[in-house]
N, C-alpha and C positions, 0 to 999 in steps of 0.2 A: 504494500500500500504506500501511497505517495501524500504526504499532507503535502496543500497547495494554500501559500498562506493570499489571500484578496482582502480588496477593500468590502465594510460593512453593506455600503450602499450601491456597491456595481456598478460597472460600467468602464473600467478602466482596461484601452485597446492593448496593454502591455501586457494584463491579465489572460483577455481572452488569446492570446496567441498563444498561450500556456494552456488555454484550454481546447484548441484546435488540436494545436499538437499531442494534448493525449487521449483525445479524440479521434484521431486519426491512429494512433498507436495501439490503443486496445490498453497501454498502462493504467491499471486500477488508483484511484486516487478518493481526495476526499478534500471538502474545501474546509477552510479552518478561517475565520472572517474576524478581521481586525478589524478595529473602529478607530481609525485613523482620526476622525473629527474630535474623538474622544482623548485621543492622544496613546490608543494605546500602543503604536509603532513605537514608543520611547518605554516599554517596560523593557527589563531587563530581559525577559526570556527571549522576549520577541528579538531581540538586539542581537543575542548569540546568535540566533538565525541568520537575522537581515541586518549586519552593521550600521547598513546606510539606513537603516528606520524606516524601511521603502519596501510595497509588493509590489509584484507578487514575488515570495521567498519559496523553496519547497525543499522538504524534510521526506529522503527516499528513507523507507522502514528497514527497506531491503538491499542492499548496494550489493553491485558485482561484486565485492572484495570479501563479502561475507563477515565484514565488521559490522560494527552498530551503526544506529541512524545516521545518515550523511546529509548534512543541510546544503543548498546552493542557492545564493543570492544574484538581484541582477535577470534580467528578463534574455538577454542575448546568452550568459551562460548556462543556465539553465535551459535551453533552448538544444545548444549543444548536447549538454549532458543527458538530457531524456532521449533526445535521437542516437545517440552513441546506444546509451544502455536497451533501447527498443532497437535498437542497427536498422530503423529506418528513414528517410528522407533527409541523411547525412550521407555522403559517399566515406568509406573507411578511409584511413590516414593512410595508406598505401595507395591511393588514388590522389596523390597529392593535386592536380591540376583541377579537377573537379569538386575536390573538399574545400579547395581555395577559394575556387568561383565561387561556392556556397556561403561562407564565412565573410568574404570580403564583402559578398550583397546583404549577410545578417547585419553585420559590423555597419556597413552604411544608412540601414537602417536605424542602429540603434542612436550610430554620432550623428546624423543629419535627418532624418525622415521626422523621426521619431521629437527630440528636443524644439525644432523649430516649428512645429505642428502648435507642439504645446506653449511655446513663448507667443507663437501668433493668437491663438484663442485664449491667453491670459490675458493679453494686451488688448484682446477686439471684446474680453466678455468678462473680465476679472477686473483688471486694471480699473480701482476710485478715478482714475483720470485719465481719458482715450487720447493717449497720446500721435497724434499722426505719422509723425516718424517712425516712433518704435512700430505702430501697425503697417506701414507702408512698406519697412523692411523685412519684416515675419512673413507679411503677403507674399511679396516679392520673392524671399528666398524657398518658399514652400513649393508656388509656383515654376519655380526653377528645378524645382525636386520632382514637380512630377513631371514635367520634362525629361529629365533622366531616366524615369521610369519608362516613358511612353517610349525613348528611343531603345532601349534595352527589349522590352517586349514588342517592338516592331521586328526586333532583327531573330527571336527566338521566342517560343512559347513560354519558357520560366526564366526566373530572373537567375539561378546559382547555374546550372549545367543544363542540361537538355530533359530533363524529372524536374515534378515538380519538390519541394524541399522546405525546409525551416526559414530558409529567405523568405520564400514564398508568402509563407503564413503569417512573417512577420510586418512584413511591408502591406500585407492585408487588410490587418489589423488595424494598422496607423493610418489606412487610407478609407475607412468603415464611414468619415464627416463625410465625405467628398461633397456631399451635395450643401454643406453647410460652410467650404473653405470661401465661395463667391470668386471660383475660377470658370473660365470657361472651358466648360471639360467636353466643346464641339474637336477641341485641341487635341486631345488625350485618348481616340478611339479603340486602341490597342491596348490602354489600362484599363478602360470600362470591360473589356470583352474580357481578360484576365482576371476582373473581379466579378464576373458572373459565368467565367469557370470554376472556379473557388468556391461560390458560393451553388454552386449545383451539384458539389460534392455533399454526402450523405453525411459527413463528422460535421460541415456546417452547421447546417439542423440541430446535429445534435450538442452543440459545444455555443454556439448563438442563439438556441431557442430553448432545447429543452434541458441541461444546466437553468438551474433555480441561483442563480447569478445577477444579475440583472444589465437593464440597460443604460448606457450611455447617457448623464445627463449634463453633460456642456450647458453651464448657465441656470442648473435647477437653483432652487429655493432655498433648500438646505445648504447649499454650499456657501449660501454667503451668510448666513449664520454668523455674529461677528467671533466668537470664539472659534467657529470652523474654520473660518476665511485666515485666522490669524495660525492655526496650526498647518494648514495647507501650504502658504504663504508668504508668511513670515519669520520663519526658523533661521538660524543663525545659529552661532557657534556655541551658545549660552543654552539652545533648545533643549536638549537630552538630558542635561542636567536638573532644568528646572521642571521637567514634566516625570522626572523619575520621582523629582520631591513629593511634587504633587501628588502621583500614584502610592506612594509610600505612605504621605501620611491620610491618604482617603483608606487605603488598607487597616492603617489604625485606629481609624473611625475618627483622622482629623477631619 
């Protein structure tokens, strides 16, 4: 069994890549739901897990090596490491040219698809002050990113080798807005036809619909909740410290 650590209130495309892929894998899992708004990414236990106080985190029960539980943090390793241990939709490390292509398009995803998605929809639906600029530039470079996409699956059906892969599902994931980035996606023919092969696959369904997960809420209600908005958002170096107190002494019955 696999605990897969997610957010309370769902929705988040870094999660659901984790849940396509064991989806698609057949790996038994089970989800384990943080309440981030609540701060609970800053207890200790959770930390051992997830360093970075960040899901999705996951705790295999079972590891190839036959030691005890093994935790992996981080959405792109974790990614690796269930297709390694399932030996599917990663080429083996003996297939150097082809595990490269895959990792290189994970990897792209995770530094650029991925981070400036969510800078642009901070700034267009988070940000107390819609700054023109900083939205001008998040558009712009996102826009730029699916251009890369479009031109990569113009030239071949998947983005890592010629299978489809954990690139695949990850850049899937992060591209689920599309219709909410206010691009003109008449541009991008060859990404739309690639995300409605993805999504005509049967682990779609089941890892998008029927996982009791939930959906996507860019700009819901709860999230700007002022003590949600500020754990979300405004963390700093002083965070972990101070929300561990906090947890500590509500444990005490402060």
């Amino acid at each position: 069994m696999i605990s897969v650590y997610v957010t309370a209130y769902g929705g988040s495309p870094n999660v659901y890549k984790i849940l396509l892929l064991l989806e698609e894998t057949g790996l038994p899992y089970e989800l384990m739901r943080v309440d981030t708004s609540a701060g609970e990414q800053f207890a200790p236990d959770f930390l051992k897990i997830s360093p970075n106080n960040k899901v999705p985190a996951i705790v295999d029960h079972a590891p190839a090596d036959g030691g005890g539980p093994l935790s992996v943090f981080e959405s792109g390793a974790i990614m690796i490491y269930l297709a390694d241990k399932a030996g599917q939709f990663i080429p083996p490390a003996s297939h150097i040219r082809a595990r490269s292509d895959v990792t290189s398009w994970l990897v792209w995803q995770v530094a650029n698809l991925g981070p400036f998605m969510g800078q642009m929809f901070h700034f267009k639906v988070y940000a107390p002050e819609k700054l023109p600029y900083a939205i001008t530039r998040y558009t712009n470079e996102v826009g730029r990113l699916y251009g890369v996409l479009e031109q990569r699956l113009a030239q071949q059906s998947w983005l890592g080798n010629d299978a489809y892969s954990i690139a695949d599902m990850a850049a899937f994931a992060m591209t689920s807005e599309w219709r909410r980035t206010g691009h003109d996606f008449t541009k991008f023919p060859w990404l739309l036809e690639w995300r409605d092969r993805i999504e005509a696959r049967s682990a779609y369904t089941r890892a998008y619909v029927d996982v009791d997960y939930g959906k996507a809420e860019i700009g819901g209600a709860p999230l700007f909740e002022p003590a949600t908005w500020q754990r979300l958002f405004l963390q700093n170096e002083d965070s972990a410290a101070a929300y561990q107190a906090q947890l500590a002494g509500e444990g005490n019955g402060g």
